[in-house]
N, C-alpha and C positions, 0 to 999 in steps of 0.2 A: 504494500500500500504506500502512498505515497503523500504530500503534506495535504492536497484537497482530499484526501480520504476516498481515494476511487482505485476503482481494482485495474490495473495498468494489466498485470499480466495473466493472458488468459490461461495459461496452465496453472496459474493461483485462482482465477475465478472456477475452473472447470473442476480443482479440488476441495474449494470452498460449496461448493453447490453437490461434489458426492458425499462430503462429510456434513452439510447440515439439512434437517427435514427441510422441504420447499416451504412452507409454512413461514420457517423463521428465515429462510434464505432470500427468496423474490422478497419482501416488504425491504430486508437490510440492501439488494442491492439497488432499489429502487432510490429510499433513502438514500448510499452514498451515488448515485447518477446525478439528487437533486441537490447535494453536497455542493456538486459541480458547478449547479450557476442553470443546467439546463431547464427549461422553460418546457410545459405542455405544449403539443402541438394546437395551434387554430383547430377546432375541430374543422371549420370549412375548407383547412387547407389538408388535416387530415381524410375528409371524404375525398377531394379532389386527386389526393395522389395515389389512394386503395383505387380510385376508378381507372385514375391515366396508366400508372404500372403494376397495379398489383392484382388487381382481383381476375383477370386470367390468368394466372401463377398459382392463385389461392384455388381456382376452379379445375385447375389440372392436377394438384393437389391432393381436392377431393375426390375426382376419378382414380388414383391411382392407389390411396390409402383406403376408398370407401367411408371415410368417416367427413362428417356434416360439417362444415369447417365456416358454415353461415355468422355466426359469431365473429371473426375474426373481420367480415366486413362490414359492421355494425360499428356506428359510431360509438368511441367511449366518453 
């Protein structure tokens, strides 16, 4: 970790995330992301970019796992 408190390297992050339940892990990495300075996305700029690059990605996705991934293009 480093002075803004963000997880620099990802072989630190990918051993922090086997060793702690997701529960406590996704909220702390979330937290140190906003540590950072970073800002929520506009949601309108959020919808416009799942439209422009992502949600054919996401729909190929679904075909290919079978599982309902509708969620993921739902505003948060």
């Amino acid at each position: 970790m480093n002075e803004g408190k963000s997880v620099k390297a990802p072989a630190l992050h990918r051993l922090l995330h086997s060793i702690l339940p997701r529960h406590i892990a996704n909220p702390l990495f979330l937290r140190l992301g906003a540590a950072k300075g970073y800002e929520a996305a506009d949601p309108a700029t959020r919808t416009r970019l799942l439209e422009k690059y992502y949600s054919q990605d996401i729909a190929e996705t679904e075909k290919l796992t079978g599982l309902d991934l509708s969620g993921w293009l739902k505003p948060s």
